[in-house]
C-alpha positions as CSV (number, residue, x, y, z in Angstrom):
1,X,41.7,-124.0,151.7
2,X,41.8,-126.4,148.1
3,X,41.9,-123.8,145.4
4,X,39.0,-125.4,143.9
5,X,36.6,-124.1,146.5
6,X,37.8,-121.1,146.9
7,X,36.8,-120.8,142.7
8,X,33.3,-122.0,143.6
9,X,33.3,-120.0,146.5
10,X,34.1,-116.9,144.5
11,X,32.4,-117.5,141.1
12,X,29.1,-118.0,143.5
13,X,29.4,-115.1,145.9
14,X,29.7,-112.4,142.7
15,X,27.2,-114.2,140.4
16,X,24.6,-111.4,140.4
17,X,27.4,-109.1,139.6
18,X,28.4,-111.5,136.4
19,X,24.9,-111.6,135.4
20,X,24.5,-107.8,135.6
21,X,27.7,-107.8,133.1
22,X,26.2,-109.8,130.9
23,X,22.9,-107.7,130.9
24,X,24.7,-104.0,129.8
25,X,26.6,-106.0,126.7
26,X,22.8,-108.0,125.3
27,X,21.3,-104.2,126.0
28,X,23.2,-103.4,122.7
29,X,22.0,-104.2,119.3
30,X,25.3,-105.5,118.0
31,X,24.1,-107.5,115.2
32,X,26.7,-107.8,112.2
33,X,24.4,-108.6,109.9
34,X,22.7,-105.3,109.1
35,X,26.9,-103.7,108.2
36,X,27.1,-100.5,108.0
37,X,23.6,-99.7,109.1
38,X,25.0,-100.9,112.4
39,X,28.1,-100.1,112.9
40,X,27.6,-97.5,115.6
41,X,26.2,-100.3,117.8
42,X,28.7,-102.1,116.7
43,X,31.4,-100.0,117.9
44,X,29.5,-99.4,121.3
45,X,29.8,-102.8,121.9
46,X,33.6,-103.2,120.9
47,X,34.2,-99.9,123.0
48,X,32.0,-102.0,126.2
49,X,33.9,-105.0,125.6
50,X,37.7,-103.1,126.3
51,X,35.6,-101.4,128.9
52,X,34.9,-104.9,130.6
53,X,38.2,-106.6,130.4
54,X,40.2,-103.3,132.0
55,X,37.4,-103.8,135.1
56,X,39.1,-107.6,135.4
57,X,42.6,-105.8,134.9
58,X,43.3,-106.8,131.4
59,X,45.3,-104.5,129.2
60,X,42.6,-104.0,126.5
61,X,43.5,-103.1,123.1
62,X,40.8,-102.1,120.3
63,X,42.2,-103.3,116.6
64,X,40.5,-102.0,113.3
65,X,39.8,-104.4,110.6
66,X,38.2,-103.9,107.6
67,X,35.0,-105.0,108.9
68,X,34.3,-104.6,112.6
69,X,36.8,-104.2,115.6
70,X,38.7,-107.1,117.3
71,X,39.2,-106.4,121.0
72,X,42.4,-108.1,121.9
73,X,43.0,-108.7,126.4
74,X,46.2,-109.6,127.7
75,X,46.9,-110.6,131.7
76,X,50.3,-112.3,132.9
77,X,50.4,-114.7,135.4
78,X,52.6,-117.0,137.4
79,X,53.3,-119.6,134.6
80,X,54.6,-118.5,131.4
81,X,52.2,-120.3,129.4
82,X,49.1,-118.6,128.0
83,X,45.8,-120.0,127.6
84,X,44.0,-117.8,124.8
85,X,40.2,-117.2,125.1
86,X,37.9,-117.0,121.8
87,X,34.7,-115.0,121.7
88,X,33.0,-112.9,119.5
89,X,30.4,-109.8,120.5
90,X,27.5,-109.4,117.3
91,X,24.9,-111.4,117.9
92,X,22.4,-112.8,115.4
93,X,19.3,-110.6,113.9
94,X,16.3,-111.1,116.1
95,X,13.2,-112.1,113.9
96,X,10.7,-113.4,114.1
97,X,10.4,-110.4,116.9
98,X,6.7,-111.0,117.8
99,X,7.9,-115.0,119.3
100,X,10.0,-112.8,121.9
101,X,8.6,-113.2,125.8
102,X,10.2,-109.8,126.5
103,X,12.4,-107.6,124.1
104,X,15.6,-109.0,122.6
105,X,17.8,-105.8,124.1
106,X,16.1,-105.6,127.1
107,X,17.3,-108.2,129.5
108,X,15.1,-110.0,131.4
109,X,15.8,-112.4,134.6
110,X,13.1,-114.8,135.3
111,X,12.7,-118.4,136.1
112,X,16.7,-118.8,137.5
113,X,17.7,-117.2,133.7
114,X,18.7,-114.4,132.0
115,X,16.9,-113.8,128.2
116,X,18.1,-111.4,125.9
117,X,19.8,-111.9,122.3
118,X,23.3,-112.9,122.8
119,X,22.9,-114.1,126.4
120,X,24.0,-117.4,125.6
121,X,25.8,-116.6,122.2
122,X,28.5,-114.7,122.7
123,X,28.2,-112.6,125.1
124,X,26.9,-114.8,128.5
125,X,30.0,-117.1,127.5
126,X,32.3,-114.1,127.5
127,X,31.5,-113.2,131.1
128,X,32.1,-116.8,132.4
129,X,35.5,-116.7,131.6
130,X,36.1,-113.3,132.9
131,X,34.1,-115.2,136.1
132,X,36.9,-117.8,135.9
133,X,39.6,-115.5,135.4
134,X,38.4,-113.6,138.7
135,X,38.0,-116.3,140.8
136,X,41.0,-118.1,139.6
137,X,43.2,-114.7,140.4
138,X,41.2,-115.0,143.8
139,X,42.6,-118.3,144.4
140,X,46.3,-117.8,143.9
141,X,46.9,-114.5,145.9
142,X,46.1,-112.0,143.2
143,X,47.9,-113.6,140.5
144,X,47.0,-115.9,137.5
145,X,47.8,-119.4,137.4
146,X,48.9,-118.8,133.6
147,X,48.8,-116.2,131.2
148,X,45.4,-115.3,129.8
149,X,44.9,-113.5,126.4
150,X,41.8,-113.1,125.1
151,X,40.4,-112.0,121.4
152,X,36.8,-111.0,120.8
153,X,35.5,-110.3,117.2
154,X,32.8,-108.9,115.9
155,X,31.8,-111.1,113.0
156,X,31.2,-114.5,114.0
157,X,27.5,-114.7,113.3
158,X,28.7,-113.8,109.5
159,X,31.4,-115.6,108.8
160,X,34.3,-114.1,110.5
161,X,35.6,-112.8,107.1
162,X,38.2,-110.9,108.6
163,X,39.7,-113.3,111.9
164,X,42.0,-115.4,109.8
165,X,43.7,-112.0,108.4
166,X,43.8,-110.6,111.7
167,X,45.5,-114.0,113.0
168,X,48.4,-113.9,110.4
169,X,49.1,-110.4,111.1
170,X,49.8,-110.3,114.7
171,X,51.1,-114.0,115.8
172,X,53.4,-112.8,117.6
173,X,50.5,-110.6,120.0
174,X,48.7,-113.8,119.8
175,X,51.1,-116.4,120.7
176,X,49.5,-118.9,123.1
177,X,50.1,-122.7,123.9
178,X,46.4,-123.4,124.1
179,X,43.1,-122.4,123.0
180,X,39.6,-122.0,124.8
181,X,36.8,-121.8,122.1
182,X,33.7,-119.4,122.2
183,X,31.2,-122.4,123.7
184,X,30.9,-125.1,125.2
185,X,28.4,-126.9,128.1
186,X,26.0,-129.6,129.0
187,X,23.3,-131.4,126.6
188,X,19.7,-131.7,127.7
189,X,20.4,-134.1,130.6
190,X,23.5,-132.0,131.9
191,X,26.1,-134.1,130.8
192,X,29.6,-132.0,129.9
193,X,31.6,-132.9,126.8
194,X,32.9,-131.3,124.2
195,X,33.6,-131.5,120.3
196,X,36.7,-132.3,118.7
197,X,36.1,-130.7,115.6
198,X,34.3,-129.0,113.4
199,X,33.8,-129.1,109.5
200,X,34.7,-126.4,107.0
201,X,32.3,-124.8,104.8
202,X,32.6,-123.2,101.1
203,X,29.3,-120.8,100.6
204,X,28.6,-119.7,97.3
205,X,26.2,-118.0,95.0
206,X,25.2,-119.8,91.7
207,X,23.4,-117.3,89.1
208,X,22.2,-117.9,85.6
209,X,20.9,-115.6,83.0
210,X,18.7,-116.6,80.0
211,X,17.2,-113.1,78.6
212,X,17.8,-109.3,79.5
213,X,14.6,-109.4,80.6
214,X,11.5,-110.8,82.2
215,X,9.2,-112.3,79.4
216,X,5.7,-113.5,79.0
217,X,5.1,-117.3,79.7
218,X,3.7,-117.7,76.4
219,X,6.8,-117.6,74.5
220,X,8.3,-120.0,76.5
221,X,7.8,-122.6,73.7
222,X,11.4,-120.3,72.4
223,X,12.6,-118.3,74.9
224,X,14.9,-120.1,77.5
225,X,13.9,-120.0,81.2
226,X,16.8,-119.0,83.8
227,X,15.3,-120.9,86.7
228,X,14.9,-124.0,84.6
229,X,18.5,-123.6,83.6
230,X,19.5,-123.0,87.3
231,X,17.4,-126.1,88.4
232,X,19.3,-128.3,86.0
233,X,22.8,-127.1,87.4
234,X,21.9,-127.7,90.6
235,X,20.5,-131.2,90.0
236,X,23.9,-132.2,88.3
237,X,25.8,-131.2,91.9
238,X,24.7,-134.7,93.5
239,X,23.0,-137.8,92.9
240,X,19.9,-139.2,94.3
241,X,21.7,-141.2,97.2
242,X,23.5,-137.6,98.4
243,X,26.4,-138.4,96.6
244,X,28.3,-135.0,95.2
245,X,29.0,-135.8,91.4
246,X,31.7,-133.2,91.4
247,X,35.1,-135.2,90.1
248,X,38.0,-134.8,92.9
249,X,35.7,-134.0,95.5
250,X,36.4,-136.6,97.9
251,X,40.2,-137.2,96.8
252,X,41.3,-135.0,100.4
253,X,38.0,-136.1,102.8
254,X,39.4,-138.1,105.6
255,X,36.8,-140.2,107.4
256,X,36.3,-141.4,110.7
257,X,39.5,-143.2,112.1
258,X,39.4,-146.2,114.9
259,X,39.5,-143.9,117.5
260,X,36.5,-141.8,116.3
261,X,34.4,-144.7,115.6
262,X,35.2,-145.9,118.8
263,X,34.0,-142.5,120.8
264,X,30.7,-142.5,118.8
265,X,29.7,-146.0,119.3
266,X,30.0,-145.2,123.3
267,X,27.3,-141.9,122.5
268,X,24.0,-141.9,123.4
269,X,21.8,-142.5,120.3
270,X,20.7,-139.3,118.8
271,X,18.0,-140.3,117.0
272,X,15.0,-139.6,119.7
273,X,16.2,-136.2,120.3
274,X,16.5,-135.5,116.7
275,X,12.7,-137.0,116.0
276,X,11.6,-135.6,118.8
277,X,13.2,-132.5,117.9
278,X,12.8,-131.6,114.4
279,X,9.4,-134.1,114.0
280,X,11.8,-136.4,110.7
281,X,9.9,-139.0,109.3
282,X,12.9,-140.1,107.4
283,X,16.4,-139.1,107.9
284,X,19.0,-138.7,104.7
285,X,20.2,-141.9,103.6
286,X,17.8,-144.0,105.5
287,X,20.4,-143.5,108.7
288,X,19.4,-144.5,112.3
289,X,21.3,-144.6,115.6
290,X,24.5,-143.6,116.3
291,X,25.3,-143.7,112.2
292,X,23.6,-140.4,112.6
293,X,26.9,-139.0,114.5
294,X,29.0,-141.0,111.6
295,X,27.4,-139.1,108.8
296,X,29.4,-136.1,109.3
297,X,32.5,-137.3,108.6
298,X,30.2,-137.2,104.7
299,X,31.2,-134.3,103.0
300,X,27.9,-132.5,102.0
301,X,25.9,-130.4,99.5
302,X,23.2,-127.9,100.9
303,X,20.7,-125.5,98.6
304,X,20.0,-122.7,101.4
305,X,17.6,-120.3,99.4
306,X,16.8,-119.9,95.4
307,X,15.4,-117.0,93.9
308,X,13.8,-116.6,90.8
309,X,10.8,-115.3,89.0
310,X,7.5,-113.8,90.6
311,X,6.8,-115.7,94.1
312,X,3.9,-113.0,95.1
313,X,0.4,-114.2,95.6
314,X,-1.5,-115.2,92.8
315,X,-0.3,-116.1,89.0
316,X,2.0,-114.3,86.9
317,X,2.7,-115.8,83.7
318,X,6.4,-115.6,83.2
319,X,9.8,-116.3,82.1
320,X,12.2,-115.3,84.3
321,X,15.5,-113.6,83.2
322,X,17.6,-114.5,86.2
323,X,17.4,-116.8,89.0
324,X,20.1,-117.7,91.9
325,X,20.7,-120.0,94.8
326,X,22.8,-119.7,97.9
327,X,24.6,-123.1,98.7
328,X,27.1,-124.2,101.0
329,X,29.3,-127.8,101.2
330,X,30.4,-128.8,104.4
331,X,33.8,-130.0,104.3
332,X,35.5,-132.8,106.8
333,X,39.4,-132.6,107.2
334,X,41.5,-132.3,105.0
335,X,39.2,-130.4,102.4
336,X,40.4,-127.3,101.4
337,X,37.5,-125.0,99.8
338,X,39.8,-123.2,97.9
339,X,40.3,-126.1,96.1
340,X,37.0,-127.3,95.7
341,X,36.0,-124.2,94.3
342,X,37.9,-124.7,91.4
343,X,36.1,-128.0,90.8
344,X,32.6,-127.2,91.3
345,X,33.4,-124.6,88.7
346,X,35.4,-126.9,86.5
347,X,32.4,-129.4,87.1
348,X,29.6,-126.9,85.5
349,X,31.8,-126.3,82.4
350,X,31.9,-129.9,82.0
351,X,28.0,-130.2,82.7
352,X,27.5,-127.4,80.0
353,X,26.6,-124.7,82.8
354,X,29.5,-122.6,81.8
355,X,27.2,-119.8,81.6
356,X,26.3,-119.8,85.4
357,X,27.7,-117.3,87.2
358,X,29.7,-118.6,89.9
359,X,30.3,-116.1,93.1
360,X,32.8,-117.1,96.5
361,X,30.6,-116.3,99.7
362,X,32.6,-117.2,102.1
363,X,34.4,-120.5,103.7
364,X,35.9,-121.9,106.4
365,X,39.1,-124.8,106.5
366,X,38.1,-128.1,108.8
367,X,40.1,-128.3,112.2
368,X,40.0,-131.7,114.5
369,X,41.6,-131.9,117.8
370,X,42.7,-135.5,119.3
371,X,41.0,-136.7,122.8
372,X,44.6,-138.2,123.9
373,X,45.9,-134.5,124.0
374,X,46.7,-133.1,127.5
375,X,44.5,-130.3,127.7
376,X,41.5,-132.0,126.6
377,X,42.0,-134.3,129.5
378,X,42.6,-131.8,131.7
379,X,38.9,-130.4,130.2
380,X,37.4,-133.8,130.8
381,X,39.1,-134.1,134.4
382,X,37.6,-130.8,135.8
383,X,34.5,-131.2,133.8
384,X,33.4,-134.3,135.7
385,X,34.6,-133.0,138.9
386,X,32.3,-129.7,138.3
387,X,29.4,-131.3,137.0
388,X,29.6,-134.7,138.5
389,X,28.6,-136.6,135.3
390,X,30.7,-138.5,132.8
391,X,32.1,-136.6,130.2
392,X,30.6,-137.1,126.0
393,X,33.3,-136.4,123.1
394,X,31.9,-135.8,119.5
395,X,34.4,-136.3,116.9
396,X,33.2,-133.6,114.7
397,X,30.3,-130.8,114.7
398,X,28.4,-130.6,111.6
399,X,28.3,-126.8,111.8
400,X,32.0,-124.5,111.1
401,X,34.0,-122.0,113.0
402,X,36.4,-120.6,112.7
403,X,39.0,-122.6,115.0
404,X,41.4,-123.4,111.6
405,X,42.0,-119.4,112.0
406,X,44.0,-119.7,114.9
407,X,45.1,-123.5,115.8
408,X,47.6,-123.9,112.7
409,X,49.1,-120.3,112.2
410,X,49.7,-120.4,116.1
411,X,51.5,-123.5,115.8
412,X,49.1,-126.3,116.1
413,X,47.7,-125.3,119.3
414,X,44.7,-127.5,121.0
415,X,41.4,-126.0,121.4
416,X,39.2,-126.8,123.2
417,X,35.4,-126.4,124.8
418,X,33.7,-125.6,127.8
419,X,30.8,-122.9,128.8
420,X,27.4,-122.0,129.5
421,X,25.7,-123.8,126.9
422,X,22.6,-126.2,127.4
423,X,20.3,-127.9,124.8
424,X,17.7,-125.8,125.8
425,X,19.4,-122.3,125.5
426,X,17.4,-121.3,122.1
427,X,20.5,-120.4,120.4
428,X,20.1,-118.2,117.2
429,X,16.2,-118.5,118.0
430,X,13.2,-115.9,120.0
431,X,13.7,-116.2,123.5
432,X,18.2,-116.8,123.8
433,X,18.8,-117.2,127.4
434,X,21.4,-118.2,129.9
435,X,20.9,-120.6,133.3
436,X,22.3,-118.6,135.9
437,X,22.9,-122.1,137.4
438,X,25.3,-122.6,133.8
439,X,26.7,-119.0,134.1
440,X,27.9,-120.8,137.9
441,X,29.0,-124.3,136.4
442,X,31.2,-122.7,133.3
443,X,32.8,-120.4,135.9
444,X,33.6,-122.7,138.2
445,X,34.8,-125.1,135.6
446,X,37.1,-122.9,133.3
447,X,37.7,-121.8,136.3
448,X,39.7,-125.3,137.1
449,X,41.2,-125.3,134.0
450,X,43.2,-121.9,134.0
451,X,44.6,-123.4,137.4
452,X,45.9,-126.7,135.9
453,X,47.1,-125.2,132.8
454,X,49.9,-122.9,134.0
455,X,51.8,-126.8,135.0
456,X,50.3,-128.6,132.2
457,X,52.7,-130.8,130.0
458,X,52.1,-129.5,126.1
C-alpha cells in the first residue's frame, strides 16, 4: 500500500484519540503570563507534556530554565537526519471571560471542533505532529523515516525570554538539519502556504518624571507635567508619513528583493479581508492592494499602552508626576535590536529627552527563509497533494517569533510551516478552537513531510 494512505489511513482511524490528547493539556491553566502565581500549572503542564511524548515513545527530558521548563523529545529513525519540532505549552490569559461559549479549561467538542484556550495555540498543533509522527512510524514498519526531536517551551505567549539561552547551551542535544515551526495551515478559503519570515521586535518602556509628586492642576502655569513631557518624546520617534526619525535606523533594513516582490504580486489582495475584518476606513500610508503585503518589509514604530495621571471617572485636576508608554519597533532583516536600542536612546539625548527613563522589554532578531530551498518545496509539494489547492508564500509575517533562536546557532537550518491553523481559529481571542477536520489535514500533511525528509537533499 503507498505510504501516503496508510498516513491518512492512520491519522483518521485514531483522530478521536488525538483530540482527547489535546483536551487533557487545554484542561490546564498554563498561562505564563500570571509568573509565579502560576507556576504550579505551569509545571503540570510541562510534567503532561514529557508525559505525552513517552506515550508516542519519545525519550522525554524536562530542562529547568530560569523561567519555566523546556520539555526537550528525541526519537531515531531510519535516516540520520533530524527534523526538529517547535512548540510551546502556556497559552495566553483568557479575558474578556464572559465572550467565552463554554469555559476556557473545559474543553468542549461541538460543531466538528474542539474550543478551549490553547486548542489551536500551542497545544492542538502539538498533537498533530505527534499524529504525524504516529502515523508516519505506522507507515514504515515501526520505525521513523528520520530522526525527530522535539522542544516545547513554556514562554512563547511572553516573549520566550529564555529559548535563545537554552538554544546556545545545548547545540549539540539540539542538532537538527531542519526545522518545523509551532503553526502553520490554511487561510479562510483553505488554501495551504506558509510564511518565509518573520520580523524582529525591540519592546521597551519609556518613563519620564517631572515632580516627586502628583500636584494640583493649578500650578501648572510652573510646575512641569510628565505626560506632556512623555507626549513630546514620543512625537519626536516618527514623522507624520510613519517615518522613524531615529538617525541609523534604516542603515541594516533590507527590503523586499525580486523574488519577494515577485511572490506577493501573485497573492490574493488583502485588502477586503482586512476591511472586512477590522472595519479601516483608511489604512497607514494611504496603502491599497497587495502594497499592503509590501509594507512589512517597513520597519515600524508602535505605542502599545501610556500611563499617566488620573484616568477614573469624572475630573481630577492634576499634574502628573510620572507617566510611561510600552512600545515596540518591528524590525525586517538585518535589524539587530541590540543595536537600535542604542540609537533610540542616543536619539532622545539628542531630542533633549535625556531625562526619560529608557527600560529593554524584550526583543526578538528577524529570520527569512528562501522559497528555492528544498524543504520548503517539499512543504509546498505535500501541501497541495493534502489539501488539493495551490500553495500561497508570504515573504514576511508582520508579527515575531522566535525562529532567529534556533535557525542560525544550529547552523542555518530552514524552517518551515505547516499545521492546524485556519483564519477562523480565534487565536489569542474568547472562543480558541481547533477543526477536527484541520487536526486530520496537519496530520496527514506533516505527516508526508517526515517521510520525504529522511532522503531529502540539504
Amino acid at each position: 500500500m503507498d505510504r501516503s494512505k496508510q498516513i491518512d489511513d492512520f491519522v483518521a482511524a485514531h483522530l478521536d484519540g488525538y483530540a482527547q490528547e489535546i483536551a487533557e493539556l487545554c484542561a490546564i491553566p498554563s498561562i505564563s503570563a500570571r509568573g509565579e502565581a502560576g507556576a504550579a500549572d505551569m509545571r503540570a503542564c510541562a510534567a503532561l507534556v514529557g508525559t505525552i511524548l513517552e506515550r508516542h515513545g519519545f525519550a522525554a527530558q524536562i530542562y529547568e530554565t530560569p523561567g519555566f521548563p523546556v520539555v526537550v523529545g528525541r526519537a531515531a529513525g531510519k535516516s540520520p537526519r533530524t527534523l526538529l519540532f517547535y512548540n510551546h505549552y502556556d497559552v495566553q490569559p483568557v479575558d474578556p471571560l464572559h465572550l467565552w461559549t463554554s469555559p476556557p479549561f473545559e474543553p468542549d467538542v461541538r460543531d466538528g471542533a474542539l474550543y478551549a484556550r490553547g486548542a489551536k495555540d500551542d497545544k492542538g498543533e502539538f498533537i498533530a505532529r505527534l499524529a504525524a509522527v504516529d502515523a508516519a512510524r505506522a507507515a514504515n514498519g515501526g520505525e521513523l523515516p528520520c530522526g525527530a526531536l522535539f522542544v516545547v517551551e513554556g514562554q512563547e505567549e511572553v516573549g520566550s525570554p529564555h529559548i535563545a539561552a537554552f538554544v546556545r547551551e545545548h547545540l549539540d542535544e539540539l542538532a537538527c538539519d531542519g526545522a518545523l515551526w509551532e503553526e502553520g495551515g490554511t487561510d479562510a478559503e483553505g488554501r495551504p502556504g506558509m510564511v518565509l519570515g518573520r520580523r524582529g521586535v525591540l519592546s521597551v518602556e519609556l518613563a519620564a518624571e517631572t515632580l516627586s509628586r502628583d500636584a494640583h492642576s493649578g500650578a501648572a502655569h510652573m510646575l512641569p507635567n510628565a505626560a506632556w513631557r512623555l507626549v513630546r518624546a514620543l512625537a519626536s520617534l516618527k514623522d507624520g508619513d510613519e517615518h522613524i526619525r531615529i538617525p541609523g535606523w534604516y542603515a541594516d533594513a533590507k527590503g523586499p528583493s525580486a523574488e519577494d516582490e515577485a511572490i506577493i504580486e501573485a497573492m490574493n489582495d488583502p485588502e477586503p479581508g482586512l476591511r472586512e475584518q477590522f472595519g479601516v476606513k483608511n489604512f497607514v500610508g494611504g496603502r491599497t492592494g497587495r502594497d499592503l503585503e509590501a509594507a512589512v518589509f517597513n520597519p515600524t514604530a508602535n505605542i502599545g499602552g501610556i500611563t499617566a495621571g488620573y484616568q477614573g471617572p469624572g475630573m481630577k485636576t492634576v499634574i502628573p508626576a510620572r507617566a510611561t508608554a510600552k512600545l515596540d519597533f518591528r524590525l525586517v532583516p538585518d535589524q539587530d535590536p541590540e543595536d537600535l536600542l542604542e540609537k533610540l536612546k542616543a536619539h532622545l539625548i539628542a531630542e533633549g529627552f535625556g531625562d526619560l527613563g529608557v527600560t529593554w522589554l524584550g526583543a526578538m532578531w528577524p529570520y527569512k527563509a528562501s522559497p528555492d530551498n528544498p524543504f520548503v518545496g517539499l512543504t509546498r509539494r505535500t501541501a497541495e497533494e493534502v489539501y488539493q489547492k495551490p500553495y500561497e508564500f508570504r515573504p514576511m509575517a508582520g508579527g515575531s517569533s522566535p525562529v532567529y533562536a534556533f535557525a542560525r546557532p544550529l547552523g542555518n537550518i530552514p524552517v518551515v510551516s505547516a499545521g492546524v491553523g485556519n483564519d477562523r481559529n480565534r487565536t489569542h481571542a474568547p472562543d480558541e478552537h481547533v477543526r477536527l477536520a484541520d487536526l486530520l489535514n496537519a496530520g496527514r500533511h506533516i505527516g508526508r513531510i517526515l517521510e520525504g525528509f529522511g532522503a531529502l537533499e540539504a
